[in-house]
C-alpha positions in Angstrom: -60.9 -75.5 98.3 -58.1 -77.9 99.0 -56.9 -78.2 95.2 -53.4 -75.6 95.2 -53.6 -75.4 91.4 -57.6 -74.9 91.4 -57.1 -72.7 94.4 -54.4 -70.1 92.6 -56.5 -69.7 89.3 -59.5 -68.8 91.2 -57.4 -66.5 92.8 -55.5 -65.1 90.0 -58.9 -64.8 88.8 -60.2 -62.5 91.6 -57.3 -60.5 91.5 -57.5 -60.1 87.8 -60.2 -57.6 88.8 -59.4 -54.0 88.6 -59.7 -53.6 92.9 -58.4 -54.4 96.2 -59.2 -57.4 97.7 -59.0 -57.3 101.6 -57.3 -60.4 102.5 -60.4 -61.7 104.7 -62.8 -61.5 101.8 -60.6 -63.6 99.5 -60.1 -66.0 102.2 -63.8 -66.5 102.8 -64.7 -66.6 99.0 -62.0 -69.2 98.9 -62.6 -70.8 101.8 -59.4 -70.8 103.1 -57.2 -69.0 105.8 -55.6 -65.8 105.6 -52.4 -67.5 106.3 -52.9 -69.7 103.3 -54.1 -66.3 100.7 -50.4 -65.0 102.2 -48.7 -68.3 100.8 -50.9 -68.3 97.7 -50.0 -64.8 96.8 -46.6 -65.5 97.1 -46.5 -68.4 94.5 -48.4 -66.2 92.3 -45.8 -63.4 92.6 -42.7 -66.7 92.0 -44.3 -66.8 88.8 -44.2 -63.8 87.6 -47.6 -62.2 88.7 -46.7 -58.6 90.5 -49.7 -58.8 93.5 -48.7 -55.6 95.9 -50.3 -55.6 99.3 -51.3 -52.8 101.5 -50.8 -52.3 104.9 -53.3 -52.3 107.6 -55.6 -54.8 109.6 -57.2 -55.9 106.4 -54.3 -56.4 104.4 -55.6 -55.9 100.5 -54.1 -57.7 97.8 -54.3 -56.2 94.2 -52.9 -56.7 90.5 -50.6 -54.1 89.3 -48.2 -53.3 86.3 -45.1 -55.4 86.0 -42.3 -55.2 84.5 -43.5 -58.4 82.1 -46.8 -59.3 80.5 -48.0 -62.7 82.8 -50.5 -64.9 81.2 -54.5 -64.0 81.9 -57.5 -65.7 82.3 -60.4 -65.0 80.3 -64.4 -65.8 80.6 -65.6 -66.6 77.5 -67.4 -63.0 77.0 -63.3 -61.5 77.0 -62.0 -63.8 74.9 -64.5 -63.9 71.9 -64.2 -59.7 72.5 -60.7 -59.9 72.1 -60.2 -62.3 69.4 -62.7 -59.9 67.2 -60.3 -57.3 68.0 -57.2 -58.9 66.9 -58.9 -59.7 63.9 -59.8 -56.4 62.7 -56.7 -55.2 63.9 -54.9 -57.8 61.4 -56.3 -55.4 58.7 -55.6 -51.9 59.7 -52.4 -50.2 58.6 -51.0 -49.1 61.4 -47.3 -49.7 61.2 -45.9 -53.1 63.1 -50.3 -53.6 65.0 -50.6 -56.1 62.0 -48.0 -58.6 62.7 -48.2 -58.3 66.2 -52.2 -58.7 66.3 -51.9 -61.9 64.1 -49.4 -63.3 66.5 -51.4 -62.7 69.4 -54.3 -64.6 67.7 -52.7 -67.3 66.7 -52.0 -68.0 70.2 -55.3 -67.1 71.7 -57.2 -69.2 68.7 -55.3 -72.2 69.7 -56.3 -72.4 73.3 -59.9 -71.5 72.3 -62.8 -74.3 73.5 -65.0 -75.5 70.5 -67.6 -73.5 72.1 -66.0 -70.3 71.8 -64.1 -71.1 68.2 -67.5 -71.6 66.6 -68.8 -68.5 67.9 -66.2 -66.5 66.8 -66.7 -68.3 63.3 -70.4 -67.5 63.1 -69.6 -63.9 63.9 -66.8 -64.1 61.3 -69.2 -65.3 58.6 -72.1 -62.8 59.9 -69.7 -59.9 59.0 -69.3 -57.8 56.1 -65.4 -55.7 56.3 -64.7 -52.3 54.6 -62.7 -52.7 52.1 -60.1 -49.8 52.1 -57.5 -51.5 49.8 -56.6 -49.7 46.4 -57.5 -53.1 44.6 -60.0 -54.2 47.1 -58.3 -57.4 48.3 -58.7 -58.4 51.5 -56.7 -61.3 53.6 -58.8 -64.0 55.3 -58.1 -63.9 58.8 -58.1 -67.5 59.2 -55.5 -68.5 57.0 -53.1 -65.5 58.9 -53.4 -67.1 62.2 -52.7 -70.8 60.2 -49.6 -69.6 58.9 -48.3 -67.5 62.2 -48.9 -71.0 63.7 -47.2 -72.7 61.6 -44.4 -70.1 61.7 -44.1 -70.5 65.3 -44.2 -74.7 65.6 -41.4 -75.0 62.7 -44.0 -76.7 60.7 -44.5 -77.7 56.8 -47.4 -75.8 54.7 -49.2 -77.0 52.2 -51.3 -74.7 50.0 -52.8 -74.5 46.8 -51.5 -70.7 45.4 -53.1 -68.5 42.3 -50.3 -67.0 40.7 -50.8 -62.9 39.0 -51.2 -64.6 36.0 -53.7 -67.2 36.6 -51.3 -70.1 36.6 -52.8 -72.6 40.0 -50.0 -74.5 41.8 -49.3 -76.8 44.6 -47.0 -75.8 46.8 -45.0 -77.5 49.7 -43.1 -75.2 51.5 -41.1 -74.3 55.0 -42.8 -71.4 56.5 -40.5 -68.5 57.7 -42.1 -64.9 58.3 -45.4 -63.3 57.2 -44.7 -59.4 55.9 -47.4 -57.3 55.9 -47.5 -54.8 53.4 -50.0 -51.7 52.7 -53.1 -53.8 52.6 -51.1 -56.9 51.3 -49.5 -59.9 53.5 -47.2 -62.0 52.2 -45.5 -65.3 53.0 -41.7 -65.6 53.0 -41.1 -69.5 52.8 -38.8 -71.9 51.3 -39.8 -74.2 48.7 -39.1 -77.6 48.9 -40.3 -79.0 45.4 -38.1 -75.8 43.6 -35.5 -75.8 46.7 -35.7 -72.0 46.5 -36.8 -69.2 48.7 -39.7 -67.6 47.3 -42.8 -65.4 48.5 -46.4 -65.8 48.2 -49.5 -63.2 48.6 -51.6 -64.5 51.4 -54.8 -63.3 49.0 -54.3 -66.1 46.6 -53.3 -68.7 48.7 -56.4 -71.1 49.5 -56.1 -74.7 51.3 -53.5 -74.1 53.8 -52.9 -77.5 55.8 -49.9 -77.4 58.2 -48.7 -81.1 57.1 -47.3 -81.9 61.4 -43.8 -82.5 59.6 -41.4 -80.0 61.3 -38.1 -78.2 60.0 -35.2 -76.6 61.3 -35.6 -72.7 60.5 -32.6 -71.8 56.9 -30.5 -68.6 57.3 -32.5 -66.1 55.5 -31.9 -64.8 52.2 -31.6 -61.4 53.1 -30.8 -59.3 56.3 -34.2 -59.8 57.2 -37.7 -60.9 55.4 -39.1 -57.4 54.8 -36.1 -56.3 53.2 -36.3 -59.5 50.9 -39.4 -59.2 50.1 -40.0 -55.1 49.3 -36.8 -55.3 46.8 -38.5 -57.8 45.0 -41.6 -56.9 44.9 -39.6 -53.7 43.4 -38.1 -55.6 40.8 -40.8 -57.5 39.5 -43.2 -54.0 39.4 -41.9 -51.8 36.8 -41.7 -48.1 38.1 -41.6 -44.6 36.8 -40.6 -41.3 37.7 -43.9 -39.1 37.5 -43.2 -35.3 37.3 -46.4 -33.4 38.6 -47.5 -29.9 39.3 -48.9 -29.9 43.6 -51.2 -27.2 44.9 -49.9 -27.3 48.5 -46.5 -25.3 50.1 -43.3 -26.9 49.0 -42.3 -27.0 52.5 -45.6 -29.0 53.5 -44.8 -31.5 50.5 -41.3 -32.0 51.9 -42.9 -33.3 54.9 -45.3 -35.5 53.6 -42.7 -36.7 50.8 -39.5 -37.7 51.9 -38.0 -38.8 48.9 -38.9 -36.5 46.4 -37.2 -33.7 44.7 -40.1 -30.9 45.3 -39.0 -27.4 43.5 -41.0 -24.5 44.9 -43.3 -22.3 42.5 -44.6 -20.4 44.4 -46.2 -20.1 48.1 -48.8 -22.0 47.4 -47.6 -24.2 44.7 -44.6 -27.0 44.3 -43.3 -29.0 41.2 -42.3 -32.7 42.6 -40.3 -35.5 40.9 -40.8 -39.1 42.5 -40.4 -42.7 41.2 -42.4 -45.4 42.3 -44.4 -47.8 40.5 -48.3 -46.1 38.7 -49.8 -47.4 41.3 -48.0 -46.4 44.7 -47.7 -43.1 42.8 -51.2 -42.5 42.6 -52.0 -42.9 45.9 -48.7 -40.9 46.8 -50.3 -37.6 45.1 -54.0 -38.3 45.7 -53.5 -38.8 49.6 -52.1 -35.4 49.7 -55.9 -34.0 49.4 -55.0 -31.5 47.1 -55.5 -30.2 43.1 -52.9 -31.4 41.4 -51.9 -31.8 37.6 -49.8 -34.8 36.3 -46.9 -34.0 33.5 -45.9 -37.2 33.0 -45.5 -40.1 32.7 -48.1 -40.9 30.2 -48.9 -44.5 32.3 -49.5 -42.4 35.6 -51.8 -40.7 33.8 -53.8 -43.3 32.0 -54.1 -45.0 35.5 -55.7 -42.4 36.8 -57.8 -42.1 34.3 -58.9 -45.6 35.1 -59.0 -45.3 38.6 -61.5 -42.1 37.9 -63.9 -44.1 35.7 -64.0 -46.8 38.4 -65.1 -44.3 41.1 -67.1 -42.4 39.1 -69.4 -46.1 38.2 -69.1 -46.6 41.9 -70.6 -43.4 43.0 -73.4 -43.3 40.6 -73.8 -47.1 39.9 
């Protein structure tokens, strides 16, 4: 193999697998010199690829831990696999895996061959995701990884967006950051038609088309976008201070709640005070898997009313 680049991706390849190489057997697969594997390993290690060698007649070469991530190659078999991780990983709630995940496949999507893109599409369209959400919206994967693109080339958006009440719009905006959010992602962006900042629910967005136009990032409205976007999400939701009688410790409810005022009863019984909007509150007292009785206020109560009925048509529809 005379070709240096061909030559250091096979390598890089080889090495890539989780065992030591004896220099002789990667210069025969090769079919090169030791001498030459010797230089070859020590380009890969001037850029950035940490390949330790053992001593001895044989001299083995293998792939360890660096202080850096260095790009990897992939067969196709790994890179559809991960790619259907990274998207189910886009939905799950663990704090900071969301962003992160959508990032990571942005990038990999974008290097994808046609081959592999449609077969990640067919599997896409072949599955059927658990909805875990309160309100059962879910976020199409697809149009995350078009926006963290966009985010990352500094480039225009153009989308059609559903608004809570109905109301369709055209928008033309300057992509900035995508916040996840419980089982909601939004879009912080500026809007160049209403030369305003505003954010958009990635749920009722639809016909995203990065325009190729790029833009020089604006100073952010806010210390940073999730900041921005929780208070006002805040102010547009109207909240309530729900008073509620909890059939767990007080001590066990101070470490599950850690902004409420919870008054002990008794051993095995609190009285908490929290504010937070119907729905948030809810979930607040019901993920506590526990009896618990609800004082006020009167909307809490009505929504849970509704959010019995609803489960009680699901389980016995």
């Amino acid at each position: 193999m005379t070709d240096t680049a061909g030559r250091l991706l096979a390598l890089l390849s080889l090495l890539q697998t989780p065992r030591e190489w004896p220099g002789s057997e990667l210069a025969r697969r090769l079919e090169v010199s030791p001498r030459t594997i010797r230089r070859d390993v020590d380009r890969l290690r001037g850029l950035g690829y940490p390949v330790e060698a053992s001593m001895g007649a044989e001299g083995g070469y293998r792939l360890v831990a660096g202080t850096a991530m260095p790009p990897l190659l992939l067969d196709d078999e790994e890179a559809v696999a991960i790619a259907v991780g990274l998207r189910a990983a886009a939905q799950q709630t663990v704090a900071g895996i969301e962003e992160a995940s959508v990032r990571a496949l942005a990038k990999l999507e974008q290097v994808l061959p046609s081959r592999l893109r449609r077969r990640l599409s067919a599997l896409g369209a072949a599955t059927v995701p658990v909805v875990l959400g309160a309100d059962g919206v879910t976020v199409d994967p697809a149009h995350l990884t078009v926006l963290a693109s966009a985010i990352a080339n500094r480039e225009r958006l153009r989308f059609r967006y559903s608004a809570a009440d109905g109301a369709e719009s055209r928008r033309h905006v300057e992509p900035q950051h995508l916040v996840p959010s419980g089982r909601r992602w939004y879009l912080l962006a500026f809007d160049l038609e209403r030369d305003d900042w505003r954010f958009f629910r990635v749920d009722r967005m639809t016909a995203l088309s990065a325009t190729g136009a790029r833009f020089t990032p604006r100073p952010l409205p806010a210390a940073d976008a999730a900041t921005y976007v929780a208070e006002h999400i805040l102010n547009r939701a109207p909240t309530y201070t729900a008073v509620a009688t909890v059939h767990l410790p007080a001590r066990e409810v101070r470490g599950r709640f850690g902004g409420a005022e919870v008054e002990e009863v008794d051993e095995r019984t609190c009285r908490v005070r929290l504010a937070d909007t119907v729905e948030y509150l809810a979930f607040h007292l019901v993920q506590l898997g526990c009896e618990f009785e609800v004082h006020e206020p009167h909307e809490l109560v009505e929504h849970l009313r509704g959010v019995h009925d609803r489960i009680g048509r699901a389980v016995n529809g």
